[in-house]
N, C-alpha and C positions, 0 to 999 in steps of 0.2 A: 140151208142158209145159216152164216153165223150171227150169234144173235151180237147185237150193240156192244156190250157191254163187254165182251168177251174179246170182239176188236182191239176196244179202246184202251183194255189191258194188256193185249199183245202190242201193241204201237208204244205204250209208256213203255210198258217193264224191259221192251226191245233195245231202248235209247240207252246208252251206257256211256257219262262223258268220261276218254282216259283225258286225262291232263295234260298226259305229256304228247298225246298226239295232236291235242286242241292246240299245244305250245308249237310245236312243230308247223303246224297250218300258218296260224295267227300272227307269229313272231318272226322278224325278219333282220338279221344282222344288219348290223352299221346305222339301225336308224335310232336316232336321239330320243333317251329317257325322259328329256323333259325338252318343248318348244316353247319359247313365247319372244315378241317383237316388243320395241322400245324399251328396252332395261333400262331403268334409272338405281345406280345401286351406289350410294355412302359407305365408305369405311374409316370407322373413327377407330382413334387408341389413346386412350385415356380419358376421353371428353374430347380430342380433338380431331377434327373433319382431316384425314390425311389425303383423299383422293377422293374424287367421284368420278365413276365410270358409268358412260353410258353407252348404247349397244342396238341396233337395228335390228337384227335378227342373231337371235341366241339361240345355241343347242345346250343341252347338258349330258353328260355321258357317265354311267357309273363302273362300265367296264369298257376295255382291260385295265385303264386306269382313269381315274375321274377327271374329268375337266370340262373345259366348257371352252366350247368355239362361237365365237360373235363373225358372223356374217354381212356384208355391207355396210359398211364402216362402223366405228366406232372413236369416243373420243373419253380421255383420262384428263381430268384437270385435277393436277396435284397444288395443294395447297402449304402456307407457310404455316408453322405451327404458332408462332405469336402472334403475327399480323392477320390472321384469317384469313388470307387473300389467296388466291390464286397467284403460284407461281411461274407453272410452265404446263403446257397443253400439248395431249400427243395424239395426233389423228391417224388412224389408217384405215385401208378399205378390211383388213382380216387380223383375227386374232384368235391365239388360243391360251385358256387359262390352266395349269395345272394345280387343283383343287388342295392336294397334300401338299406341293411344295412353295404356292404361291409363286411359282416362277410363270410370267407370261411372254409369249413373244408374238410381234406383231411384223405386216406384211405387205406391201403393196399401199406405193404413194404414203410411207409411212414420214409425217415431220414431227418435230418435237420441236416447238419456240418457249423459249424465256420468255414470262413476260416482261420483265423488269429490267433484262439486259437489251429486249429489241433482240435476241440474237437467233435462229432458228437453224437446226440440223433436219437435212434429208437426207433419204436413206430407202433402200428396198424392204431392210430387215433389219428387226431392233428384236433384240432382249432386253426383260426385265426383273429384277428381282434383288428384294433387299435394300432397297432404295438405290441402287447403282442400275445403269443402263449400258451396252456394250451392242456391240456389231460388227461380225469380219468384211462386212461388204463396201460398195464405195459410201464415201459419205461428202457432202457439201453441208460447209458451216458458213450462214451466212451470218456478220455482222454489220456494225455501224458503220466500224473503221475499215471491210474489206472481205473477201471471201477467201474458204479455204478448201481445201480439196485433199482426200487420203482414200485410204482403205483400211477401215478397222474403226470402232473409235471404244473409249470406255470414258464413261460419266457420271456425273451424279443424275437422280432423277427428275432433278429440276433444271437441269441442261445449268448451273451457274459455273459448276468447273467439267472441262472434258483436257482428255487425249486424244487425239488423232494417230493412231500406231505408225501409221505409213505416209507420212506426209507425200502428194505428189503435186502441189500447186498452192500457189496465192496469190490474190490479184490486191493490193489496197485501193483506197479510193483518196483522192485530195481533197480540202474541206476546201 
């Protein structure tokens, strides 16, 4: 018979963790460094409130390259810088952020409205960055005076002035 003790040191001194095969078990590509639901996140510059985004379900990713994807909707209220106010609101159901270059682009049922003009862009797919907004796909600009209709557009990020690349319609409205 083995005595106890002599066991219970064959079973420890036996166990040997490698690291890198714990890593191999454990670790599994493509899932997110960091989870969490309802982001509320401010970004100021200089004192002032330039954006708030908020975010349903957030991933973060620190390879191949950093960023961060918001899952089921999300919404950016960009603000004026002397008025404090909110200027223009951009909702969509997906987005992703690239960490380095602060370039975002979002997806699905994406609008951007003014709030100040009343005037709203839809869209499938928006980029953003730098404070300019762009998109090659179709776009509907609705306003006061009438709606318009293209392919492409490029903007500021408060929707107060845009281009439409490709104009292919417009309807106005009589007062």
């Amino acid at each position: 018979m083995i005595p106890a003790w002599l066991l219970l040191a064959g079973i420890v001194f036996s166990c040997a963790n490698d690291l890198e095969n714990i890593r191999k078990v454990t670790t599994q590509e493509n899932l997110p460094d960091e989870l969490s639901t309802d982001l509320h996140m401010i970004v100021t510059d200089s004192g002032y409130v330039r954006y708030e985004l908020k975010g349903t379900l957030v991933e973060s990713y620190r390879n191949p390259v950093p960023k961060t994807i918001i899952k089921d909707g999300l919404e950016v209220t960009f603000y004026d810088r002397d008025t404090r106010k909110p200027e223009a609101v951009l909702t969509a159901y997906y987005g992703e952020r690239e960490t380095n270059t602060e370039k975002m682009f979002v997806r699905d049922s994406v609008v951007l409205r003014n709030v100040n003009k009343n005037q709203q862009l839809e869209t499938e797919e928006l980029f953003w960055r730098n404070d300019s907004i762009f998109s090659n796909k179709t776009v509907v600009v609705k306003t006061e005076d009438g709606i318009l209709w293209g392919k492409g557009i490029v903007a500021d990020q408060t929707f107060d002035k845009f281009e439409i690349l490709k104009p292919t319609g417009e309807k106005y409205f009589k007062d």
